[in-house]
C-alpha positions in Angstrom: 65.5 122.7 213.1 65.4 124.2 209.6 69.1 123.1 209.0 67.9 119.7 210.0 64.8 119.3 207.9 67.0 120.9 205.1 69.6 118.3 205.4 66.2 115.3 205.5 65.1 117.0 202.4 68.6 117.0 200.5 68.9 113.0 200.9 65.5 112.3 199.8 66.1 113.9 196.7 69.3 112.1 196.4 67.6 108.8 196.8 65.2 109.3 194.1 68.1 110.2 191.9 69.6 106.5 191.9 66.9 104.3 191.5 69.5 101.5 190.9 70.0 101.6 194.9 70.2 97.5 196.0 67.6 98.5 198.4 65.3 99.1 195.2 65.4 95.4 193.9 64.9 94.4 197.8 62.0 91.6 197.7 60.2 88.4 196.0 60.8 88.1 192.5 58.9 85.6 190.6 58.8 84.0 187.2 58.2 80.9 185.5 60.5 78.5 183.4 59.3 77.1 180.1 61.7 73.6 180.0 60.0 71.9 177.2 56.5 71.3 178.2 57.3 71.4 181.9 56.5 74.9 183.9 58.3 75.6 186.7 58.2 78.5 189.0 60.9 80.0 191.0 60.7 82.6 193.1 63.5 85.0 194.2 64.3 86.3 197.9 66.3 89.5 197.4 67.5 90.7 200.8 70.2 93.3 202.0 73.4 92.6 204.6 74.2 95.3 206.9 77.0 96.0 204.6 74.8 96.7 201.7 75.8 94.0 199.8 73.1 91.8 198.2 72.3 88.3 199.5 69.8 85.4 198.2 68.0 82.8 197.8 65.3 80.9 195.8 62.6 78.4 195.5 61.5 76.3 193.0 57.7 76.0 194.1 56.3 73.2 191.8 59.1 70.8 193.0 59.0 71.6 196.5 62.5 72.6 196.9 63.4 75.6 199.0 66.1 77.6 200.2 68.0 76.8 197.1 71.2 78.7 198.0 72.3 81.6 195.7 76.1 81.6 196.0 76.8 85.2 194.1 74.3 88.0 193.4 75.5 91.4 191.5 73.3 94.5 190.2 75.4 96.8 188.4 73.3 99.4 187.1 70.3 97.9 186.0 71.9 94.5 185.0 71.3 91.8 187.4 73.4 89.0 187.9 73.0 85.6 190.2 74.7 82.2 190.5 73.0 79.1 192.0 76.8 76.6 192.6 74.1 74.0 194.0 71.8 73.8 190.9 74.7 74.7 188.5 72.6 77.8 187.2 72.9 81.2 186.5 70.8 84.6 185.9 71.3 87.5 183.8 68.6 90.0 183.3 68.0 93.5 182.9 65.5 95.8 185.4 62.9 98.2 184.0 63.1 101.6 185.3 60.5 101.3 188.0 61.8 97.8 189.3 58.6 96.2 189.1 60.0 93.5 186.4 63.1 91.8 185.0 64.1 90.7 181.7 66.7 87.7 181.4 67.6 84.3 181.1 68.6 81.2 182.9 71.5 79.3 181.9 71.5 75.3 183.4 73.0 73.7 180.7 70.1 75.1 178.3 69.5 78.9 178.0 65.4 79.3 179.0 64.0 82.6 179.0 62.9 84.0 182.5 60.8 86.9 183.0 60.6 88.3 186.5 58.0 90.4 188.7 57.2 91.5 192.0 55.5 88.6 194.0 52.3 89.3 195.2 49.6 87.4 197.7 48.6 85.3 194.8 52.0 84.3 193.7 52.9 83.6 196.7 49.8 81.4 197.6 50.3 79.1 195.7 47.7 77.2 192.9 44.5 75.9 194.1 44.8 72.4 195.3 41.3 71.1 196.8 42.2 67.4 197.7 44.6 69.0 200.3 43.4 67.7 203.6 43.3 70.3 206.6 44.1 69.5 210.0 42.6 68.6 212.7 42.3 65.6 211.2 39.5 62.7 212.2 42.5 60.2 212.2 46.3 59.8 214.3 49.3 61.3 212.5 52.9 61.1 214.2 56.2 62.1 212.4 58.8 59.7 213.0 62.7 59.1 212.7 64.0 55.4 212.3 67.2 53.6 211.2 67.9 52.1 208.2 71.0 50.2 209.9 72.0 48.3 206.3 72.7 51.6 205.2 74.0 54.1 208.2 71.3 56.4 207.8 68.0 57.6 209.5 65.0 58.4 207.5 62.2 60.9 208.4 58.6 59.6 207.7 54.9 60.7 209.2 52.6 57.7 210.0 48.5 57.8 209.7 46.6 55.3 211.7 43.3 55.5 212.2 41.4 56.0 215.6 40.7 52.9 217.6 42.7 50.2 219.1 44.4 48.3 216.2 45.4 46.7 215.0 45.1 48.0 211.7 46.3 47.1 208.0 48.8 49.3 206.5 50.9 50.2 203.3 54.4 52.1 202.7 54.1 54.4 199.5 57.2 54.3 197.5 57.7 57.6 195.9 58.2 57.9 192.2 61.9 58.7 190.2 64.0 61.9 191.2 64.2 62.9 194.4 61.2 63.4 196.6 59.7 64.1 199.9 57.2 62.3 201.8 54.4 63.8 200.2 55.7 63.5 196.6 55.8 67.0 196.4 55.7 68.3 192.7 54.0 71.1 190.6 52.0 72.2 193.2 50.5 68.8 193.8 51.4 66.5 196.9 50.1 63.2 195.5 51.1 61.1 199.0 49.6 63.2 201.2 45.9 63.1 199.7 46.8 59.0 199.1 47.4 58.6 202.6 44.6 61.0 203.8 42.4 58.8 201.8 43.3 55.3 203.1 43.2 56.4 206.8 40.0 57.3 206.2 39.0 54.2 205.0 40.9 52.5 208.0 44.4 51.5 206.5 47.4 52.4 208.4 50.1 54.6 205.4 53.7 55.3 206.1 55.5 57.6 204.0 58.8 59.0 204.2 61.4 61.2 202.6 63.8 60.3 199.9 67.5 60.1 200.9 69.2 63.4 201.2 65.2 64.9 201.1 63.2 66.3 204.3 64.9 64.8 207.0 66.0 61.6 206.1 70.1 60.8 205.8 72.2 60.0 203.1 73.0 61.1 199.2 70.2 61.0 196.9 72.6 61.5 193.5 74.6 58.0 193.9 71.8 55.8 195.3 70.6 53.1 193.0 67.2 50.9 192.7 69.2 48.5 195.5 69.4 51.4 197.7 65.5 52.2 197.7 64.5 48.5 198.2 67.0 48.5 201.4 65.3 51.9 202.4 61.8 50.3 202.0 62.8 47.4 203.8 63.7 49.8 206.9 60.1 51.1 206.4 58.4 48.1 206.8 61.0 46.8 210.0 59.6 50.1 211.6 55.8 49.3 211.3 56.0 46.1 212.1 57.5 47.1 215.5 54.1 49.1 216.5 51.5 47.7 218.2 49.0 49.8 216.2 49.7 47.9 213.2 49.0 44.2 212.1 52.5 42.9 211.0 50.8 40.3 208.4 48.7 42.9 206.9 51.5 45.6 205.6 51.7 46.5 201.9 53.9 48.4 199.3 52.1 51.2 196.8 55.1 52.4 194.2 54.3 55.1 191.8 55.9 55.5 188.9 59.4 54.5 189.8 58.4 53.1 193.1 56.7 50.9 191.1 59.9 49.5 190.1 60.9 48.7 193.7 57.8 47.4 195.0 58.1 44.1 193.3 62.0 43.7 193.7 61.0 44.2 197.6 58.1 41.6 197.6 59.9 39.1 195.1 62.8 38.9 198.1 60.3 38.7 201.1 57.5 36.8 201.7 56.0 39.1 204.7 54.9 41.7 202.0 50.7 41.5 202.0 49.9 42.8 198.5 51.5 45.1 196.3 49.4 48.1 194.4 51.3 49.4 191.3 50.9 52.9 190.1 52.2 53.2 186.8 54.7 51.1 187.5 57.2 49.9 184.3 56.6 46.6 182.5 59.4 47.1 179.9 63.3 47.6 180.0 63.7 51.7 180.9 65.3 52.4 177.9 61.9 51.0 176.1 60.0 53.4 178.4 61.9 56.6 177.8 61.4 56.1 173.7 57.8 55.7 174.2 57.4 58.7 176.4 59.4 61.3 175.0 57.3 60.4 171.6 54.2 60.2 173.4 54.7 63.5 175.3 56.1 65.4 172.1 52.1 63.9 170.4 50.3 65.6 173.6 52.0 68.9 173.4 50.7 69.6 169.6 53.7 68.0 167.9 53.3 66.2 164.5 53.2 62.2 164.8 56.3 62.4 162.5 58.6 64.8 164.3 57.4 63.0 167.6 58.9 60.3 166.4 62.2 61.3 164.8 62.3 62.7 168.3 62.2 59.1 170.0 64.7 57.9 167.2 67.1 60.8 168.8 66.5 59.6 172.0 67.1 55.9 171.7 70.6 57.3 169.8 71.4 59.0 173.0 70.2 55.9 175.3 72.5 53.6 173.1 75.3 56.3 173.7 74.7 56.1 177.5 74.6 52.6 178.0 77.5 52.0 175.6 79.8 54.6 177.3 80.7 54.6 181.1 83.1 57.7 180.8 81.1 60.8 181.2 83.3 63.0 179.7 83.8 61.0 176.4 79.8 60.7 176.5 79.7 64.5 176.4 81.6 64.7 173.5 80.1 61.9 171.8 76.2 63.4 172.1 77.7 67.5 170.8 76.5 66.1 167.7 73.0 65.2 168.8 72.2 67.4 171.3 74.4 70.6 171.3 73.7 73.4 173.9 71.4 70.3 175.6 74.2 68.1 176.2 75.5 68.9 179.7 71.8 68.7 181.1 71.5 65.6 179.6 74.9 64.0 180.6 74.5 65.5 184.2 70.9 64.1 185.0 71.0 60.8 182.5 74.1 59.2 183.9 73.4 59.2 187.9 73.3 55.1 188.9 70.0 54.8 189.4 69.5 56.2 185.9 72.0 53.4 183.9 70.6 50.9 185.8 67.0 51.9 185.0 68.1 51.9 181.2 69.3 48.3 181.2 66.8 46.9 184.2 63.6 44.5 183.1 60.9 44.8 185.9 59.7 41.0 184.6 63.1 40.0 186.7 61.2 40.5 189.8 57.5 40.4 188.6 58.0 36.7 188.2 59.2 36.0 191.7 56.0 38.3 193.4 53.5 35.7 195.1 51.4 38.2 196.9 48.2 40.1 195.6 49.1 42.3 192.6 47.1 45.5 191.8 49.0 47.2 188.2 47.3 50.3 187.1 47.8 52.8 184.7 45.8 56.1 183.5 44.9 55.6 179.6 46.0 58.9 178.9 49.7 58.3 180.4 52.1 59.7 178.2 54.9 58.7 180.7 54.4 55.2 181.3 52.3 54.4 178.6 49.6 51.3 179.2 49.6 49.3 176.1 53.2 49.3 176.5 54.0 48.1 180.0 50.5 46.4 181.5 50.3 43.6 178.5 53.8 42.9 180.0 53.1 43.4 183.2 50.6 40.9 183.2 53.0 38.3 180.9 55.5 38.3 184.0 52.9 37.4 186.7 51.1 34.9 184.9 54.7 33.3 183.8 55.4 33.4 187.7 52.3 31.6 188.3 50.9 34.4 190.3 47.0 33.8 190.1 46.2 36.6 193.0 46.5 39.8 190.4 45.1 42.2 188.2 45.6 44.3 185.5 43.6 47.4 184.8 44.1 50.6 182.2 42.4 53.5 184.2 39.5 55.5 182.1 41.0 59.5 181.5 43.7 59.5 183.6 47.2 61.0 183.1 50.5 59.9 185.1 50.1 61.4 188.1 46.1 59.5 188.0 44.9 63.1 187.5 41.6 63.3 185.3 43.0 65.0 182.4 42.1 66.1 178.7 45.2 64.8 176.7 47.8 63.8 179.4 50.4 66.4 178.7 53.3 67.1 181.3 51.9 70.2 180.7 48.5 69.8 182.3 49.6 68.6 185.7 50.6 72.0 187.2 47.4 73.1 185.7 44.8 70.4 187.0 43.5 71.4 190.3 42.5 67.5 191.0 45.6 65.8 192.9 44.5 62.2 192.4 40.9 61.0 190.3 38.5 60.0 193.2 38.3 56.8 190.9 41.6 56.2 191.4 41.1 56.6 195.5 38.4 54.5 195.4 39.9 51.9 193.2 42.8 51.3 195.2 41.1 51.3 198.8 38.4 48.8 197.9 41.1 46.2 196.2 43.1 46.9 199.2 40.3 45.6 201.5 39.6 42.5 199.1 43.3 41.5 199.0 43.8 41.7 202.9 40.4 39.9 203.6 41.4 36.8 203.2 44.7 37.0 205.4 
């Protein structure tokens, strides 16, 4: 027995000697990215193969995407090393002594600083988010597969309906630019799930699905274009009106933000669209929008009027550049000049289709052809889609269609996402605990009700 407990003893002391062990960085790790004045957190699952070698993977929590796959993963002494091939990113940091923190940086076309630590409770809980609804919930909710059979694909969807035979009103909610899921997951916030909550309460019918490639629909998010969304929200609205639950000449379209877009190319080619609500949807070409907001945003996050705007004069140089050059890599070596170390990040995410067409596309195109009900709003404190900018035109493209069933409204202290807000900096929305102004709710349902009243 003494040999035994000898032997125990003997390999304890060893393991204390080599605290760089991979069982020793074993865990969650998280830490927060600073991309401009966008937060993002990831967090890191460390685990160990049979073999001893390291395996992981992460999660980026404020946009909803887990699982991320991390294809290579190295500590050599206290240098840690990882490789994300899906993200194109990569980690290099260094672990304190105690392994209760790492030092480094991640590389994804820019090099961010990226301090990690042990994840706790809190971390792992997530931010406050009181709009949230909680099941059970005084209302029907089914999640739902259907065809899109223009396209090959199935999407995945939940539909709300309220208690009660039917049948009842109902909208699709269009989710915004980049890909999403059903609930519009981002920083924290899932915009479409208190939206919908909120309208089945007040006895409107909401289906909301996944993006392509998102959740459990089909198909490839990174080569869809503004076409392929209207065809998907056509496929939406062939699904509702197939269930007896919902009245077929009563359906809607809510777009945010980009959805906005596609709302009115949907309704401007069919006339069984009820009424269309716009949520900060574009009034202006995209390459109008994109100047406006990167100077606008720049203003909210502290920086001078004068260097906001030398920053919008670099950013209509690059949108020139993009729309002017279809070959991506003579595009990269055209914007070294502008953008240096930023110009990968910048080729990779600005020259997917949908984002050349949204550069050259005018929303008044379809805004003229829209006959149905038209509800346009946008927070005044939008530094994204900015009001003065897009409703003014908004409005000139309805009333030049002879649509006479609209209106126009600028919504008091709201930011993009309709949060109330202080100064509408990206910045804010992670940190607003408010998912969507109560004003805004209330807005929206009551000029919902108004516009189906009379069909």
């Amino acid at each position: 027995m003494g040999m035994i407990f000898a032997r125990r003893t003997l390999l304890l002391a060893l393991l204390a000697t080599l605290p760089a062990l991979a069982q020793d960085i074993v865990g969650d790790w998280i830490g927060t990215l600073h991309a401009g004045s966008t937060e993002l957190r990831l967090l890191v699952h460390i685990t160990r193969q049979p073999d001893g070698a390291l395996k992981a993977n992460m999660d980026s929590l404020d946009q909803n995407a887990k699982g991320i796959p991390i294809s290579s993963i190295e500590l050599k002494e206290s240098r840690l090393t990882f490789t994300s091939a899906v993200v194109n990113g990569s980690f290099d940091g260094t672990v304190n002594s105690d392994r209760s923190a790492i030092q480094g940086t991640f590389t994804q076309g820019v090099v961010l600083p990226l301090n990690l630590k042990r994840a706790g409770t809190v971390d792992l809980a997530g931010p406050r988010r009181p709009q949230n609804p909680t099941k059970p919930y005084p209302y029907r909710e089914q999640d739902l597969t259907y065809p899109n059979p223009t396209a090959g694909i199935k999407l995945g969807a939940s539909l709300t309906w309220p208690n009660g035979p039917g049948p009842f009103p109902a909208v699709i909610l269009i989710t915004g630019s980049g890909q999403q899921d059903r609930d519009e997951s981002l920083l924290g916030h899932k915009p479409f799930l208190v939206l919908a909550d909120y309208l089945t309460r007040q006895g409107i019918a909401v289906l909301r699905s996944d993006d392509r490639g998102a959740g459990k629909s089909g198909g490839v998010f990174a080569i869809s274009t503004n076409a392929d969304f209207v065809s998907d929200t056509e496929a939406d609205s062939s699904d509702l009106k197939s269930r007896r639950e919902i009245d077929p000449k009563r359906i809607g379209l809510i777009g945010h933000s980009g959805g906005g877009i596609i709302a009115p190319m949907v309704a401007a080619r069919r006339q069984d669209v009820a009424f269309i609500v716009l949520m900060a949807g574009t009034g202006v070409r995209g390459d109008q929008v994109i100047v406006a907001q990167v100077t606008a945003a720049a203003e909210a996050e502290g920086v001078p009027n004068a260097a906001a705007i030398e920053e919008g004069k670099t950013q209509r140089r690059v949108e020139d550049l993009i729309m002017q050059e279809r070959d991506d890599a003579v595009l990269k070596e055209k914007l070294k000049p502008i953008l240096g170390a930023k110009t990968y990040a910048v080729v990779t995410e600005f020259t997917t289709p949908w984002h050349r067409q949204f550069l050259s596309y005018d929303p008044a195109t379809a805004l003229r052809r829209v006959s149905c009900p038209v509800l346009a709003m946008i927070g005044e404190k939008d530094v994204q889609v900015l009001p003065k900018q897009n409703l003014p035109a908004i409005r000139k493209a309805l009333q030049e269609g002879g649509n006479k069933h609209f209106e126009v409204v600028e919504m008091p202290g709201l930011n993009h996402l309709f949060q109330t807000a202080k100064t509408g900096a990206v910045s804010e929305y992670a940190k607003i605990e408010e998912t969507i102004s109560p004003s805004a709710l209330v807005k929206i349902a009551g000029w919902i009700r108004t516009a189906i009243s009379s069909r």
